[in-house]
C-alpha positions as CSV (number, residue, x, y, z in Angstrom):
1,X,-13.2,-1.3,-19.2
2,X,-15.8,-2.6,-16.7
3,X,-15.2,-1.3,-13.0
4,X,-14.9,-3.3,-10.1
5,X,-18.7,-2.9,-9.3
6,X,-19.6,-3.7,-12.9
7,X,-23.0,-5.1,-12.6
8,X,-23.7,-4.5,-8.9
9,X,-26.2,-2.5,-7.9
10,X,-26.0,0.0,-5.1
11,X,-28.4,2.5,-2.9
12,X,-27.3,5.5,-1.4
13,X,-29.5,7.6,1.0
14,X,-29.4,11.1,1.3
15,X,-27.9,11.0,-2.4
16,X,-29.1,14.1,-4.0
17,X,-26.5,16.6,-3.0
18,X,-23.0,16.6,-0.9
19,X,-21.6,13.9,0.4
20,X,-24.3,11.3,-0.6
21,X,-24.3,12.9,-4.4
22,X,-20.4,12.5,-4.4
23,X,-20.7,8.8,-3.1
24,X,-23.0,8.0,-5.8
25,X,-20.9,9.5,-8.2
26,X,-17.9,7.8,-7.5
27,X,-19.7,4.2,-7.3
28,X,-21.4,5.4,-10.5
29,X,-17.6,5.4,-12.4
30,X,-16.8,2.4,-10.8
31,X,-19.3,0.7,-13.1
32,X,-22.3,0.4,-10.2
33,X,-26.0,0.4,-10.8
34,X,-26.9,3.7,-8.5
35,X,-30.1,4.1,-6.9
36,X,-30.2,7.6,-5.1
37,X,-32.7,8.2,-2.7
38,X,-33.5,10.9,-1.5
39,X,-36.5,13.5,-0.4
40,X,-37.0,16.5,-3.1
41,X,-38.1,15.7,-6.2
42,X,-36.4,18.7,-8.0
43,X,-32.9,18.0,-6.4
44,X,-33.2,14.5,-7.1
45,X,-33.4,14.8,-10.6
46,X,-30.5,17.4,-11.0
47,X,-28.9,14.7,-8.9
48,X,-29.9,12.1,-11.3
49,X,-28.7,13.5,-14.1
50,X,-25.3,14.4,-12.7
51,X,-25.0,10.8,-11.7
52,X,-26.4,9.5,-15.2
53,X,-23.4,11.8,-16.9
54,X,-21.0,9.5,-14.7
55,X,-22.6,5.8,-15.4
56,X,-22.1,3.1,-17.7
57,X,-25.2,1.3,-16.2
58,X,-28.6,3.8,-15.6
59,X,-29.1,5.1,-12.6
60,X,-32.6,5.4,-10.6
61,X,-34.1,7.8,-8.5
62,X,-35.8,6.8,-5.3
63,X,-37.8,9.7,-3.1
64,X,-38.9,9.5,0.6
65,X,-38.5,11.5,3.9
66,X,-36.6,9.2,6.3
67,X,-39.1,11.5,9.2
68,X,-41.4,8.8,8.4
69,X,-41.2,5.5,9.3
70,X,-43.8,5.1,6.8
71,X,-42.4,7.0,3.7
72,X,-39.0,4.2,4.9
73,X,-41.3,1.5,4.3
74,X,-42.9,2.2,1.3
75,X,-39.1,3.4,0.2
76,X,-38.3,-0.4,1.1
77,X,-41.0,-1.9,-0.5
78,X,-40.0,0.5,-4.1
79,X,-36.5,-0.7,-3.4
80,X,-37.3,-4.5,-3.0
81,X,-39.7,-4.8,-6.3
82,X,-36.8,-2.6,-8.4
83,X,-34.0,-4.8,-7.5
84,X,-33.5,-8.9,-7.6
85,X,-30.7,-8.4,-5.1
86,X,-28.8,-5.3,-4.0
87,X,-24.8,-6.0,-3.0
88,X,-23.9,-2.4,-1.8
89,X,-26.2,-0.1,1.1
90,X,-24.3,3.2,2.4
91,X,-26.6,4.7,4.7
92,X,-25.7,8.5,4.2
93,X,-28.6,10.1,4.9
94,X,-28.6,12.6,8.1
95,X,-29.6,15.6,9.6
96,X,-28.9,18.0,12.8
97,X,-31.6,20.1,14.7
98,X,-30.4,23.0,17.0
99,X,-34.2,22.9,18.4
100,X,-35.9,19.7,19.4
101,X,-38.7,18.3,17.1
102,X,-40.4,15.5,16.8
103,X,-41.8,13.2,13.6
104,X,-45.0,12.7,12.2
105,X,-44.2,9.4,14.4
106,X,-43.6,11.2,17.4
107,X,-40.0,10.7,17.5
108,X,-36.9,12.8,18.4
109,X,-36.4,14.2,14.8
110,X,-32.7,13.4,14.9
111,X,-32.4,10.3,16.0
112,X,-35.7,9.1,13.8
113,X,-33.6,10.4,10.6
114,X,-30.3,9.3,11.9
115,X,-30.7,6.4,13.7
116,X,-34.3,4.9,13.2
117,X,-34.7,5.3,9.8
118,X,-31.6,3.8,8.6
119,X,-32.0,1.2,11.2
120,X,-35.7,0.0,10.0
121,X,-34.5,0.3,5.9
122,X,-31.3,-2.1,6.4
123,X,-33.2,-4.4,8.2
124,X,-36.4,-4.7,5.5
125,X,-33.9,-4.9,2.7
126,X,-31.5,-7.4,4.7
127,X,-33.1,-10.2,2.4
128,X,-32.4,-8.6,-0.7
129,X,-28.4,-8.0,1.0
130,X,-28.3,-11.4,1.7
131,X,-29.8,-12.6,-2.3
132,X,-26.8,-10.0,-3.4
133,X,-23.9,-11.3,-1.4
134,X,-21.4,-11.4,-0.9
135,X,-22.8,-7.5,-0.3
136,X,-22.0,-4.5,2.0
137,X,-23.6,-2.3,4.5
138,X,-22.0,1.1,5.0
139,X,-22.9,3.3,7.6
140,X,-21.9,7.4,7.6
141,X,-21.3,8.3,11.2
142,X,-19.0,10.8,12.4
143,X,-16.2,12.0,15.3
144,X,-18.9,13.9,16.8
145,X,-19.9,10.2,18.4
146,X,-16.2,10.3,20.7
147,X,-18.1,13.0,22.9
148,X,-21.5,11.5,23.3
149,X,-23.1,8.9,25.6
150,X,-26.4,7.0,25.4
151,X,-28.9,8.1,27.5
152,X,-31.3,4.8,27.3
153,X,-33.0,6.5,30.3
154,X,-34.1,9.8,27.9
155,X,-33.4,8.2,24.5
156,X,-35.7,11.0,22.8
157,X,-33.7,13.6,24.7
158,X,-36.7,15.3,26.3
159,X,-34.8,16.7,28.9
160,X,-31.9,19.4,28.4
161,X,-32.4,19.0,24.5
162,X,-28.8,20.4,22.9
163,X,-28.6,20.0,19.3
164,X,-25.4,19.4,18.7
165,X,-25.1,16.8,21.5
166,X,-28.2,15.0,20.3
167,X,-26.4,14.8,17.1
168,X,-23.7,13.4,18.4
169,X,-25.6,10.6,20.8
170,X,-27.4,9.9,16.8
171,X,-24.0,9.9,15.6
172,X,-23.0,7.3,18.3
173,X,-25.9,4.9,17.6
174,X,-25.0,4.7,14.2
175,X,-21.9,2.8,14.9
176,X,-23.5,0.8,17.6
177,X,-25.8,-0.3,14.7
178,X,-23.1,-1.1,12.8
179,X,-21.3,-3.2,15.5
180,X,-24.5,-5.1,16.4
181,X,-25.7,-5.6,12.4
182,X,-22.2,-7.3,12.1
183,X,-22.6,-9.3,14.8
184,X,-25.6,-10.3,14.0
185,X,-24.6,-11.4,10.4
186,X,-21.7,-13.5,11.4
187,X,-21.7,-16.4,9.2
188,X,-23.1,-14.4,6.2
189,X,-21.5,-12.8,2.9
190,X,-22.8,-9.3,4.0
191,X,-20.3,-6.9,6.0
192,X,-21.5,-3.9,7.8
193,X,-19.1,-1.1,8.6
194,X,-19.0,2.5,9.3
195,X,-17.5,5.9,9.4
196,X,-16.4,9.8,9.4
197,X,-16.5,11.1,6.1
198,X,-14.6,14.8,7.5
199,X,-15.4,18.4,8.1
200,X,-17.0,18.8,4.6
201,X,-19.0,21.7,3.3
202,X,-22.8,20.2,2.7
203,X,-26.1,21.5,3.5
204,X,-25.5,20.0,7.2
205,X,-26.8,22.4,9.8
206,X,-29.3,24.4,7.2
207,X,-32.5,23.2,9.1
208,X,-32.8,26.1,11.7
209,X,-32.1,29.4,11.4
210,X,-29.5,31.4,14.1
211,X,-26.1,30.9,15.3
212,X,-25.5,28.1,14.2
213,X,-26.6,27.7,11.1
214,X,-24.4,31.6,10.7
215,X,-21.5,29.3,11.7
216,X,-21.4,26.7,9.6
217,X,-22.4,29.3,6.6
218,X,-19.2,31.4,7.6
219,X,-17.3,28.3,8.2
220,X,-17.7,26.7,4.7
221,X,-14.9,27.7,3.2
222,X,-12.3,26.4,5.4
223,X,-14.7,23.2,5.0
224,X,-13.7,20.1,2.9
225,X,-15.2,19.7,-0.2
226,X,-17.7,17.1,-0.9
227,X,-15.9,15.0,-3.4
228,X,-13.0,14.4,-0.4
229,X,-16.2,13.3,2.1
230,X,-17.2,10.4,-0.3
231,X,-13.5,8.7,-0.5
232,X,-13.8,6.5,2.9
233,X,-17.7,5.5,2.0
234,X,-16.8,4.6,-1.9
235,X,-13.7,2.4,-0.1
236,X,-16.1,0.7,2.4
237,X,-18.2,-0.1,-0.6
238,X,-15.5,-1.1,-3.4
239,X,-11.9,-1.7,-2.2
240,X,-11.7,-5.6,-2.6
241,X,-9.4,-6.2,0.5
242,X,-12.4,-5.1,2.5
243,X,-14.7,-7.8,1.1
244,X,-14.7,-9.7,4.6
245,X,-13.8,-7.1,6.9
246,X,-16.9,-6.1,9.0
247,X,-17.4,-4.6,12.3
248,X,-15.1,-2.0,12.2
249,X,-15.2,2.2,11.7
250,X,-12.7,4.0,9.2
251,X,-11.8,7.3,8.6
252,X,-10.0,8.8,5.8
253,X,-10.0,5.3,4.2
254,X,-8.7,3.8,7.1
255,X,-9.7,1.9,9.8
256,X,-9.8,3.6,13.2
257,X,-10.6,3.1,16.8
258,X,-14.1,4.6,17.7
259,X,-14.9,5.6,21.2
260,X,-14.8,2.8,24.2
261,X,-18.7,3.4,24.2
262,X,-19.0,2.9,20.9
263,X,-17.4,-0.8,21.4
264,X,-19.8,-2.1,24.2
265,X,-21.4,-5.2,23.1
266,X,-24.1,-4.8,25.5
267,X,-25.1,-1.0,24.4
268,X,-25.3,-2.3,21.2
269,X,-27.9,-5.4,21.5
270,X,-29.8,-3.2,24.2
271,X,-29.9,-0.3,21.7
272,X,-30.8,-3.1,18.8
273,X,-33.9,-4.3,20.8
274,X,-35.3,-1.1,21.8
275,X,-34.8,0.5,18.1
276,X,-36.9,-2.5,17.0
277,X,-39.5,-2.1,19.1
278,X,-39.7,2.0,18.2
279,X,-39.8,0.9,14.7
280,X,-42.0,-1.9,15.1
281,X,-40.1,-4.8,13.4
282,X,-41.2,-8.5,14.0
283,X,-40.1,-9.9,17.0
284,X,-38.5,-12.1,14.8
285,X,-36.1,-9.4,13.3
286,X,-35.1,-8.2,17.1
């Protein structure tokens, strides 16, 4: 029997293991064409094949490294010649650095893969959201943002760099984005929404060796499993009573109230403007 995304096609970041992988699973058995990017080959194509194992229609592989804005265009430009129209975006792909780094851009590695890469990839594929509508954009953020403030004075945080914090300000931004990508669509069949998948057990917090990276290890077990992660971002893409709900964060396939800062219309067009201008979009697209 065809699924309720029968015929739609969908792109998942960050899809080639944990939650992402899950997601495109699950949109996969709901009848979806699945396009998973993601950044190593070898994983990708175990993903792949996992995902192909799950789909009626065949999915497609997609690789770049969201730590270049470059590698995001190209990724764009792959995305926009494969696809006539694309009706579902979840923006899974993330990362957390306990020591401060910086791109081959010269950006704050977590907030260029959190924050600036997804921002710069909705906005070049906005057109092909927009040929696809009524479509959806679907944002992973996470609790972590309820303790976190933007510092638009230190935005790379190149002073008192904590990784856990910074993770938690990229966390913050994502919702922002969210917020302000809905607002800014307001009259058009594409939604934009976001979310905390859970505590789940990934590969989150493998990219530096220490304590951390002990904790999370030790941790895992008590952890949530992947599978459980995906629920809230399959529902954001699929559940039909959702088709014109935008604007809003959900966790555990509900809708929830994020933090007061997460809410303030003016952090959110400020943080728009100056995420543009990082990423160098037309000042058309800002």
């Amino acid at each position: 029997m065809p699924g309720p995304l029968t015929g739609r096609t969908v792109v998942v970041t960050g899809a080639t293991s944990g939650i992402g992988l899950e997601t495109a699973i699950g949109l996969a058995r709901l009848g979806a064409a699945v396009s998973l990017v993601g950044r190593d080959p070898r994983r990708g194509e175990l993903a792949l094949e996992e995902v192909r194992r799950a789909a009626s229609a065949p999915p497609r592989l997609f690789l770049a490294d969201f730590a270049s804005l470059a590698e995001v265009r190209r990724l764009a430009s792959e995305l926009t010649a494969a696809h006539p129209r694309i009706e579902v975006l979840v923006n899974n792909a993330g990362a957390i650095h306990m020591t401060r780094k910086e791109t081959v851009d010269g950006f704050e590695m977590t907030l260029a893969v959190n924050h600036l890469a997804p921002f710069l990839l909705t906005n070049l594929l906005l057109a092909k959201l927009q040929a696809g509508a009524p479509a959806r954009v679907v944002t992973v953020a996470s609790e972590a943002h309820r303790s976190a403030q933007i510092r638009f004075d230190d935005l790379e945080s190149r002073r008192d760099y904590a990784g856990f914090a910074v993770y938690s300000r990229s966390k913050l931004a994502n919702i922002l984005f969210a917020n302000e990508l809905s607002r800014r669509l307001e009259g058009v069949e594409v939604t934009s929404n976001s979310l905390h998948p859970g505590v789940i057990a990934t590969r989150f917090g493998q990219n530096d060796p220490g304590f951390f990276r002990l904790l999370v290890t030790l941790g895992r077990p008590f952890l949530g499993r992947p599978e459980r992660g995906a629920r809230t971002s399959i529902h954001l893409a699929a559940a039909p009573e959702l088709a014109r709900v935008s604007g809003r964060y959900f966790k555990n396939s509900r809708e929830a109230p994020p933090s007061k800062a997460a809410t303030d219309a003016t952090s959110q067009e400020r943080l728009w403007r100056i995420s543009a201008e990082m990423v160098g979009l037309p000042h058309q697209q800002q």
